[in-house]
C-alpha positions as CSV (number, residue, x, y, z in Angstrom):
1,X,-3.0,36.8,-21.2
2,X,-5.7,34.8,-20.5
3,X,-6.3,31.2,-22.8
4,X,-9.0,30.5,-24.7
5,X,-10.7,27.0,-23.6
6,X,-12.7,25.2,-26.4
7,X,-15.0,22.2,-25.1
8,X,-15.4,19.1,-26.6
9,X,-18.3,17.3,-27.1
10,X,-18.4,14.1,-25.3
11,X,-18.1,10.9,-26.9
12,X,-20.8,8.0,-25.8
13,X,-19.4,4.2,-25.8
14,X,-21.7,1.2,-26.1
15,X,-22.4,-1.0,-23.1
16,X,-19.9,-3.6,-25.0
17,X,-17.3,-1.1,-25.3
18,X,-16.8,-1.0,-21.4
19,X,-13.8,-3.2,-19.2
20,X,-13.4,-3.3,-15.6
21,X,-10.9,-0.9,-14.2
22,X,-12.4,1.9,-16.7
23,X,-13.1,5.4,-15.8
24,X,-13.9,8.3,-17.5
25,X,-16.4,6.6,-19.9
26,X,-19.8,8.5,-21.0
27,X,-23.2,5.9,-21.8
28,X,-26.5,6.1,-23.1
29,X,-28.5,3.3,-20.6
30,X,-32.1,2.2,-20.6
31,X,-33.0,1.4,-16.7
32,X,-34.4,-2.6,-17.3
33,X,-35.1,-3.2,-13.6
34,X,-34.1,-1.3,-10.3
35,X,-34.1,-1.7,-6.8
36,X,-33.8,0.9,-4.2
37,X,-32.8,0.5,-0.6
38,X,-31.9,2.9,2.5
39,X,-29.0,2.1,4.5
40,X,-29.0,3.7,7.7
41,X,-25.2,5.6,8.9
42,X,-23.5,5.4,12.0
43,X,-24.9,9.0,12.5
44,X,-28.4,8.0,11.8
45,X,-28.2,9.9,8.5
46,X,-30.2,7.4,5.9
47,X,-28.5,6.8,2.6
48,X,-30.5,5.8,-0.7
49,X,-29.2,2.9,-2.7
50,X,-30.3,1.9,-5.9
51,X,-28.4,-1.2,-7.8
52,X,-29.8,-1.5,-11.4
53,X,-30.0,-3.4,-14.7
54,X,-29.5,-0.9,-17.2
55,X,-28.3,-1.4,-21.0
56,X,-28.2,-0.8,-24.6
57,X,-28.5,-2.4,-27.9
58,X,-25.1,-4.3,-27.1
59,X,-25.8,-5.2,-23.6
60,X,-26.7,-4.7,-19.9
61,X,-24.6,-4.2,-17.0
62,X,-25.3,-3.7,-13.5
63,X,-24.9,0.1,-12.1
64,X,-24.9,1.1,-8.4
65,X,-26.0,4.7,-7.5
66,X,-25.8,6.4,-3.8
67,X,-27.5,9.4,-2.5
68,X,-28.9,12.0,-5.1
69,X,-27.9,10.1,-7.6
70,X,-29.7,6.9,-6.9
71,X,-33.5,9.0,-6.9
72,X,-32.6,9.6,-11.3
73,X,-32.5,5.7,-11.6
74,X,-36.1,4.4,-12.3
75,X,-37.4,1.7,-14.5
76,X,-37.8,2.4,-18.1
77,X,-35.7,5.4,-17.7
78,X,-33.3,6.3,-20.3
79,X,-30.2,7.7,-18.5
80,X,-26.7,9.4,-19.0
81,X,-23.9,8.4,-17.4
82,X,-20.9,10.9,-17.4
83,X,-17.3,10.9,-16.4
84,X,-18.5,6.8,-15.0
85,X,-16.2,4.1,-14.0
86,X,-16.1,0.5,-13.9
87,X,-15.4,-1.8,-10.8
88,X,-15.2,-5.5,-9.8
89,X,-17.0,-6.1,-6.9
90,X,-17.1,-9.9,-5.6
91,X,-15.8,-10.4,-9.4
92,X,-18.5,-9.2,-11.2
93,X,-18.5,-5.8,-12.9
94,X,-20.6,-3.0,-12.0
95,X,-21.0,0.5,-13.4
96,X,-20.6,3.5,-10.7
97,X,-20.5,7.0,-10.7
98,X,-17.8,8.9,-8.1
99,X,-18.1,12.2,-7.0
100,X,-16.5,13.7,-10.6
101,X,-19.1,11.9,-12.4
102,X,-22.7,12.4,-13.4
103,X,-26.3,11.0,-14.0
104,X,-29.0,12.3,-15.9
105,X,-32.6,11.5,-17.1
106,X,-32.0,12.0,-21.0
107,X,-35.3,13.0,-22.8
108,X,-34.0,13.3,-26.5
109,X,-32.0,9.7,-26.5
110,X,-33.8,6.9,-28.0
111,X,-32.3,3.3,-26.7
112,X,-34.7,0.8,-28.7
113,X,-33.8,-2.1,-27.9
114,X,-32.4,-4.0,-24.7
115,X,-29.7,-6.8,-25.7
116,X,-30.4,-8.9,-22.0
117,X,-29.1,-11.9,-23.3
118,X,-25.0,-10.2,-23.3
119,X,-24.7,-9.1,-19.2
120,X,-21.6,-7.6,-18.8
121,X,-22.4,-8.6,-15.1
122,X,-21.9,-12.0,-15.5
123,X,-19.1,-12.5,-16.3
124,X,-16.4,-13.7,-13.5
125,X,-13.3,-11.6,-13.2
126,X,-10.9,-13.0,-10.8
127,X,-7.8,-10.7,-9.0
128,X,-4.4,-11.4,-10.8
129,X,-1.1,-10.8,-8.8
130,X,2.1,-9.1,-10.9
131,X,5.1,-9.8,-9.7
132,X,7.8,-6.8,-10.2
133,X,10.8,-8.4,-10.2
134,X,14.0,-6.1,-9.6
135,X,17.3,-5.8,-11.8
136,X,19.1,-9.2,-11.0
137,X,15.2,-11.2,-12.0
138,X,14.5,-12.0,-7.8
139,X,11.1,-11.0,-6.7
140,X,11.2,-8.1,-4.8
141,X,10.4,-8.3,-0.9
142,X,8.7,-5.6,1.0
143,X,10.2,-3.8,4.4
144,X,13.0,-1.3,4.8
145,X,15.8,-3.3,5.8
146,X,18.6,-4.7,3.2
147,X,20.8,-2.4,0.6
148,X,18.9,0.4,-0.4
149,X,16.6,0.7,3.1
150,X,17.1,2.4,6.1
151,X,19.6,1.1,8.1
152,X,21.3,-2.3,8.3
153,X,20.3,-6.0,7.2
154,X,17.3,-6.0,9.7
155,X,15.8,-2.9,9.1
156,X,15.9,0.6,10.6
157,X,18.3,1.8,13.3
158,X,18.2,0.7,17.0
159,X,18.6,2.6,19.8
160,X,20.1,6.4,19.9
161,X,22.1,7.0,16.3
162,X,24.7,8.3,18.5
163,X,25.5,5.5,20.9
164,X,23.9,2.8,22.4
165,X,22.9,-0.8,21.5
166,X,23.0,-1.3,18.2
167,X,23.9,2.5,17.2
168,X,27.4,3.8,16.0
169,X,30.5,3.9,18.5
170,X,33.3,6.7,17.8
């Protein structure tokens, strides 16, 4: 028996729509202003690098591109970005595209006009620590040792299991 598999046509956000930590996200862009660069690997292998200023009619946001992906990206362009997600880097969002995701030149999209003045980019988001407290409301504490661990109070065993330091006597 084999399954029939009906695709679904993908559903664009606006450049507003998008929050850091996102993935999976599909965008229209117009390309306002790139710049490419080529870092050089340890191999000697060089690496094209294009960080943009790309946006819609709700917005711009910055989008980093490597390799293939980063020759598509040229000013004035309108682009496609597929399967995309959303980072914080030095706490300012940026649009990126993994290996499961995709960018395009798009021919038959019309992006009229650029709103510069709302850049996603500028915004400061800053790392938040979550405490996960266990049953009894303390904070838990990292390591092996304690009830539930390996071992006794200070962590896994010592010496041989059998006998020894530290290991059980019969």
């Amino acid at each position: 028996m084999s399954q029939v598999i009906t695709l679904r046509k993908p559903v664009f956000v606006k450049v507003s729509d998008l929050k850091p930590g996102q993935n999976g996200f599909n965008v229209y862009l117009k390309v306002v202003e790139v710049n490419h660069e080529k870092a050089t690997k340890i191999d000697g292998t060089t690496l094209e690098i294009a960080e943009a200023l790309c946006g819609d009619s709700t917005g711009v946001v910055k989008v980093r591109a490597i390799g293939e992906n980063a020759a598509k990206i040229q000013q004035g362009r309108i682009i496609s970005i597929r399967n995309g997600r959303s980072e914080v880097f030095k706490e300012r969002m940026r649009l990126e595209v993994d290996r499961w995701g995709k960018i395009q030149e798009e021919k038959g999209v019309e992006v009229q006009d650029v709103k510069r003045d709302n850049n996603l980019s500028d915004v400061a988001y800053e790392v938040k620590r979550v405490v996960v407290n266990t049953r009894d409301g303390e904070p838990r504490r990292g390591g092996r040792g304690g009830r539930g661990g390996r071992g006794g109070p200070r962590g896994g065993r010592r010496g041989n299991p059998r006998r020894g330091p530290g290991g059980n006597r019969d």
